[in-house]
C-alpha positions as CSV (number, residue, x, y, z in Angstrom):
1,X,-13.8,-46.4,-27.5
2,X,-12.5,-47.1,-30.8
3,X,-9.2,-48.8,-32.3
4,X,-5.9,-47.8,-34.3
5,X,-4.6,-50.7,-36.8
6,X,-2.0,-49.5,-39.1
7,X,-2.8,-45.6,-40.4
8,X,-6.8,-47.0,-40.1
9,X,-9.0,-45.1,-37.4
10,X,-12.8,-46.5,-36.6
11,X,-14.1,-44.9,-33.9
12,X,-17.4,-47.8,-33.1
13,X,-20.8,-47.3,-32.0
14,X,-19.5,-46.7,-28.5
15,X,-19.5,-43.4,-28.7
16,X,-23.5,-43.4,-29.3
17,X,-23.8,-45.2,-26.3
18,X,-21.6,-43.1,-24.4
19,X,-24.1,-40.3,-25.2
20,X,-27.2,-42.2,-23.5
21,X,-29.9,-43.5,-24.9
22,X,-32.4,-40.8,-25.6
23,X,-29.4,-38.9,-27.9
24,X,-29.0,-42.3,-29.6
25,X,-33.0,-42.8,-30.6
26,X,-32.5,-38.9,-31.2
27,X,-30.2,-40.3,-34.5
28,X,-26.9,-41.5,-34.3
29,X,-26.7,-42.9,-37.8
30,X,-29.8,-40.2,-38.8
31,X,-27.9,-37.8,-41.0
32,X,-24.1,-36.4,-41.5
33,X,-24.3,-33.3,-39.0
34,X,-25.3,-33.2,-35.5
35,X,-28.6,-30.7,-35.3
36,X,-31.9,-30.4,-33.0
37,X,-33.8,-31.9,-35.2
38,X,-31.6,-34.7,-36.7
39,X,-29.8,-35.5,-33.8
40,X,-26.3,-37.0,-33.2
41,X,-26.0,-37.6,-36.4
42,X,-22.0,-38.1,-38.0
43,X,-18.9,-35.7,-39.1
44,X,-15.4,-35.4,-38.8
45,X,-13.7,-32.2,-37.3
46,X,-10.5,-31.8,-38.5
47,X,-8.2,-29.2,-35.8
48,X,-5.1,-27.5,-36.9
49,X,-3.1,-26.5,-34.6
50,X,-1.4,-23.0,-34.7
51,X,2.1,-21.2,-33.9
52,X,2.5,-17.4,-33.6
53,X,-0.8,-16.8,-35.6
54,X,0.1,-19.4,-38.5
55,X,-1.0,-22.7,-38.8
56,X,2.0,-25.3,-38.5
57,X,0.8,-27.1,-41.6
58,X,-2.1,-28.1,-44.2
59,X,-4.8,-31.4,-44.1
60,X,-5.6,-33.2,-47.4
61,X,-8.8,-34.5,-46.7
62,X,-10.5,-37.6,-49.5
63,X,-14.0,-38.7,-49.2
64,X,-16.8,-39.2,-51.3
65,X,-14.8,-39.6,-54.8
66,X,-13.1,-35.7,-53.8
67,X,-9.9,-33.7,-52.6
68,X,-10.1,-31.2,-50.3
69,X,-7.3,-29.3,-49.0
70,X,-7.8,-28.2,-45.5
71,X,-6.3,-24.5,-45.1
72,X,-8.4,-23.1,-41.7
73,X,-7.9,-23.9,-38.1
74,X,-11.3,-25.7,-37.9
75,X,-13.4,-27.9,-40.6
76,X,-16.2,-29.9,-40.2
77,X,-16.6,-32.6,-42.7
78,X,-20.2,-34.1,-43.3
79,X,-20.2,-37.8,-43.9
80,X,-22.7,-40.3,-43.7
81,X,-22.6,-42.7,-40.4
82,X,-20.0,-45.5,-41.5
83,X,-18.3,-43.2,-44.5
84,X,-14.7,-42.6,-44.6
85,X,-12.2,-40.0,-44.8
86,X,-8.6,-40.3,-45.4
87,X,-6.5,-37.6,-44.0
88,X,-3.3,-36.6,-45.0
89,X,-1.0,-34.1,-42.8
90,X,1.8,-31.6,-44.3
91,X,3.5,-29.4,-42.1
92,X,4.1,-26.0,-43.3
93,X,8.0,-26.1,-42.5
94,X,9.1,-29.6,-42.5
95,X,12.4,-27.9,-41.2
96,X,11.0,-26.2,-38.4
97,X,7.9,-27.9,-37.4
98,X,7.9,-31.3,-39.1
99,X,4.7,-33.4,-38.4
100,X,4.8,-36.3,-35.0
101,X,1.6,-37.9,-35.1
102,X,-2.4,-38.1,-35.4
103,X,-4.9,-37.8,-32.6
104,X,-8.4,-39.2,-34.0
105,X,-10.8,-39.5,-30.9
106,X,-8.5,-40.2,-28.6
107,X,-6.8,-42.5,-30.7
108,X,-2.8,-41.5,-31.0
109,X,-0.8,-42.6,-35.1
110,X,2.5,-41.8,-36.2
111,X,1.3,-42.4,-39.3
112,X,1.0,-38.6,-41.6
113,X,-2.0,-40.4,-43.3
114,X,-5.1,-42.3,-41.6
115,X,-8.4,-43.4,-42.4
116,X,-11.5,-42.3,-40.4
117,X,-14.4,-44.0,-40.4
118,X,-17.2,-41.7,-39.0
119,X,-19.6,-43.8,-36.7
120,X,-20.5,-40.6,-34.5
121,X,-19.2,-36.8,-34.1
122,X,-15.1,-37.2,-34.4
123,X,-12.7,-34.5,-33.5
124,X,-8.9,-35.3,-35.6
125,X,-6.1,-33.3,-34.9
126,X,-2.2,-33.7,-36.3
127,X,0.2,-32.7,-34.4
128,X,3.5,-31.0,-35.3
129,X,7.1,-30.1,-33.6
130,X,7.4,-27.1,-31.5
131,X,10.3,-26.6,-29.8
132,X,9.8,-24.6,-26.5
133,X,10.5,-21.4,-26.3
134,X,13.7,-20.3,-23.5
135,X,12.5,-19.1,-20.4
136,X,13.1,-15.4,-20.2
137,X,15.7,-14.0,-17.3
138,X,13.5,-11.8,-15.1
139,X,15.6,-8.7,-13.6
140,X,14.4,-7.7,-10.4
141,X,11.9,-5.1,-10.2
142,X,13.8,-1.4,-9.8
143,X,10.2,-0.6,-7.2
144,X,9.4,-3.5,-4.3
145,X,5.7,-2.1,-5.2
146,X,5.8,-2.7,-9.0
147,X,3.5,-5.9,-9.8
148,X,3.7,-7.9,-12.9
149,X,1.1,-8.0,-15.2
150,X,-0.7,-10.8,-17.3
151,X,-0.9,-10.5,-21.4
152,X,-4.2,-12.3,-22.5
153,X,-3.3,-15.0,-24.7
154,X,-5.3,-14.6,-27.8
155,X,-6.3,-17.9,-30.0
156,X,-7.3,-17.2,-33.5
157,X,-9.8,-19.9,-34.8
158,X,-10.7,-18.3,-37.7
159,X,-10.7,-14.7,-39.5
160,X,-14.1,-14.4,-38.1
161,X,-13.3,-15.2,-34.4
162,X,-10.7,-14.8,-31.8
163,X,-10.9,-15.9,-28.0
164,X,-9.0,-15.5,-24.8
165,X,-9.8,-18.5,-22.5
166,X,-8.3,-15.9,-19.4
167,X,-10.5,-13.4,-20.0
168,X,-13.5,-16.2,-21.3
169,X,-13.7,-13.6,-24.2
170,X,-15.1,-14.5,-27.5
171,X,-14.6,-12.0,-30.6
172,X,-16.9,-12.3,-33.6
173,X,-16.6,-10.4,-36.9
174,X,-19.5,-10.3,-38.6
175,X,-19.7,-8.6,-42.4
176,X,-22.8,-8.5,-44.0
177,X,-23.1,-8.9,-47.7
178,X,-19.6,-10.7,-48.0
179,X,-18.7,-11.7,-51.7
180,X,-22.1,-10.9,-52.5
181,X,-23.1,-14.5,-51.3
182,X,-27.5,-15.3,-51.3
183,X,-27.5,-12.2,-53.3
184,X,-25.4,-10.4,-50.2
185,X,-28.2,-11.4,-47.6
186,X,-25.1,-13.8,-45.8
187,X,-23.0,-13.3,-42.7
188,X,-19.0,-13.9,-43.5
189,X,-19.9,-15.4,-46.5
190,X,-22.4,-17.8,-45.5
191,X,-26.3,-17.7,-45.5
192,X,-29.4,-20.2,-44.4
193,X,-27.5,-21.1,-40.7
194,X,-24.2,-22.7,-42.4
195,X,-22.1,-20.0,-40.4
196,X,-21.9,-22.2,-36.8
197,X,-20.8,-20.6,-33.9
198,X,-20.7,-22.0,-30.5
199,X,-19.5,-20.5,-27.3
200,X,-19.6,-21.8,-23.6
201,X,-21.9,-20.6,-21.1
202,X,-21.2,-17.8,-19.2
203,X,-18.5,-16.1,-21.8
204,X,-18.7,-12.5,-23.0
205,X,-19.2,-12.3,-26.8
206,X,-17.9,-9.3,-28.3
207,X,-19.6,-9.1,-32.3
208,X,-18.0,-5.9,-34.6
209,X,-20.5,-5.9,-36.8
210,X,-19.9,-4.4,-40.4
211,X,-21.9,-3.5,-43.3
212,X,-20.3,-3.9,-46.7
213,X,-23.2,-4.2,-48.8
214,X,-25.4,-1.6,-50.9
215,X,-28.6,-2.1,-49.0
216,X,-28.9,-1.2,-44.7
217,X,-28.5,-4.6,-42.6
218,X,-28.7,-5.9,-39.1
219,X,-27.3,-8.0,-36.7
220,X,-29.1,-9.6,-33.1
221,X,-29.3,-13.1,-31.3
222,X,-32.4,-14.3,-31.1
223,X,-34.2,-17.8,-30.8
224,X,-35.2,-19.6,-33.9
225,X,-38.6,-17.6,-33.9
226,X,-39.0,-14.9,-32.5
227,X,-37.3,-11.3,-33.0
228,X,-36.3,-10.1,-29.4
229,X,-32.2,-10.2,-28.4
230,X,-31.9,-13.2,-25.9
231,X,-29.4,-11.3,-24.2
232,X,-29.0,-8.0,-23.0
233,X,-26.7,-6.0,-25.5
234,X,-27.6,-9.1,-27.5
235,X,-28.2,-6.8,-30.6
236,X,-27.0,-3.6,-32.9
237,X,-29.5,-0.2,-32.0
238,X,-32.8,-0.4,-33.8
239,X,-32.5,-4.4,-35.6
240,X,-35.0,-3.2,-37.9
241,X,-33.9,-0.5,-39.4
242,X,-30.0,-1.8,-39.6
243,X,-27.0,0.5,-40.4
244,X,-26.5,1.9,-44.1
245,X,-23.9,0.7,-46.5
246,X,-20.2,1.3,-45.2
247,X,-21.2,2.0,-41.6
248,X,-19.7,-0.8,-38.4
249,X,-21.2,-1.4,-35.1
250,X,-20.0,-3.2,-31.8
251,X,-22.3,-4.7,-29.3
252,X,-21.6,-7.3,-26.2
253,X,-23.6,-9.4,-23.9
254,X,-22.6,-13.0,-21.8
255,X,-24.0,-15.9,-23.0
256,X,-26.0,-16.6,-19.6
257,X,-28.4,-19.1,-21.1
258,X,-27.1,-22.9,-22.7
259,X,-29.5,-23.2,-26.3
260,X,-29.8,-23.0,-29.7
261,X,-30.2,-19.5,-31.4
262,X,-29.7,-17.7,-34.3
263,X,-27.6,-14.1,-35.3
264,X,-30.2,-12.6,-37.6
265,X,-30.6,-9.8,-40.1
266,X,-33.7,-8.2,-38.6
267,X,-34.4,-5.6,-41.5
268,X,-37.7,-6.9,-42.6
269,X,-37.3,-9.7,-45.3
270,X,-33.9,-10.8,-44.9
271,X,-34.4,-13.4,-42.3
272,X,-36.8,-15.1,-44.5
273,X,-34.8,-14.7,-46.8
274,X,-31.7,-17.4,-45.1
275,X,-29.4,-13.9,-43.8
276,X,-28.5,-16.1,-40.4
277,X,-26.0,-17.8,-38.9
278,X,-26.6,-20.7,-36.2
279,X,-25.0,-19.4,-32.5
280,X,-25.0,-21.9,-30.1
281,X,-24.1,-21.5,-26.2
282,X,-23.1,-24.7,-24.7
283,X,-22.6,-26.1,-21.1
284,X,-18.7,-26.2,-21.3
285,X,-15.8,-26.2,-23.9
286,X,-14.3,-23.2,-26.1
287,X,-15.4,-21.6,-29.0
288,X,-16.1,-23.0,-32.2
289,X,-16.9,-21.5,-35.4
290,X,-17.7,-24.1,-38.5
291,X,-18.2,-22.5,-41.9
């Protein structure tokens, strides 16, 4: 699908086609992020990988005449079809957990720097040493009736979202009016759909919900127009009328339904006035979140 020469990473065309026709008309080429309405469209998500809670290292990422230094598990960035990115890796303990090697699409480099060129939706991820931990002795059990039990292994993507693949259990924190963003109408920080969240079909999404703003807010999923939870539990108690300033709520529901939606201030205005975040459930995967 796509070729490694040196630390340079293309991934071709291919990948369009690999998505059939219709998606390719839809736009590969048509735009730097992947949406309903563009299409396919181009990006590069860059994955760092994590030990006990702390990421094993940092991503220096150049495009467009700019530095960026990578510091969260997941980062989308938006490039034009045929821009490039050069990607730089730095573990966070050389000692400990030095770096081993870039995956681009598939595409394996020992190589702590490569160049991506973005012809389609590109997933890079550097790898770093971990050295396995011992197995632990297991005494035998005092009571021939005692059972083991499982600890759900918790993946932190984000501040904003945890999941446990055992349990398919997606955690969401939502904060309304964070660092005042959109004049505090803004989920986490972000406002007008740039909060992305994606989960697979058929999870449980947990959302703790938190007001820390001066004015009452709300949070429910909903489809693109309309004002009704999708889901059942899909939604804090009376959407319109929010909670006040310093109050939290929790609400659940499984994401039984693959589509595009939206987590929405329902208090009248704010909507309209960009408080949502993009929530997409899709046929198979993990959660995502892209801010």
């Amino acid at each position: 699908m796509g070729s490694v020469t040196g630390t340079s990473v293309r991934v071709t065309l291919g990948l369009c086609l690999s998505l059939g026709l219709a998606m390719v008309a839809a736009g590969c080429g048509q735009g730097p992020i992947s949406s309903a309405s563009t299409g396919v469209g181009c990006s590069v998500t860059v994955q760092i990988p994590a030990y006990d809670s702390s990421l094993l290292g940092t991503v220096t990422a150049t495009y467009q005449g700019g530095t960026h230094v990578l510091t969260r598990n997941t980062s989308t960035i938006p490039l034009g079809c045929g821009q490039k990115v050069a990607l730089s890796a730095t573990p966070t303990q050389p000692a400990n957990h030095p770096f081993t090697s870039w995956n681009v699409a598939g595409q394996r480099t020992d190589s702590s720097t490569v160049s991506v060129t973005a012809d389609g939706l590109i997933t890079a991820t550097p790898a770093f040493f971990v050295r396995p931990a011992p197995t632990p002795r297991v005494s035998p059990s005092p009571s021939p009736s005692a059972k083991p039990t499982a600890t759900p292994a918790t993946v932190t993507l984000d501040r904003w979202l945890t999941y446990d693949q055992a349990t398919k259990t997606a955690t969401l924190k939502l904060e309304a009016g964070y660092q005042d963003v959109n004049n505090t109408l803004s989920f986490d920080g972000e406002a007008d759909g740039k909060l992305v969240v994606t989960v697979p079909l058929g999870w449980t999404v947990v959302v703790n919900f938190s007001n820390v703003d001066k004015i009452n807010h709300s949070a429910a999923v909903v489809t693109p127009t309309g004002s009704t939870p999708v889901f059942p539990g899909a939604s804090i108690p009376n959407p319109t009328v929010g909670i006040p300033p310093g109050a939290s709520a929790t609400f659940s529901f499984v994401a039984s339904q693959t589509g595009d939606y939206r987590i929405a201030c329902l208090v009248p205005g704010h909507e309209d006035a960009g408080m949502w975040a993009t929530f997409d459930v899709t046929a198979s995967g993990l959660p995502t979140i892209h801010l």
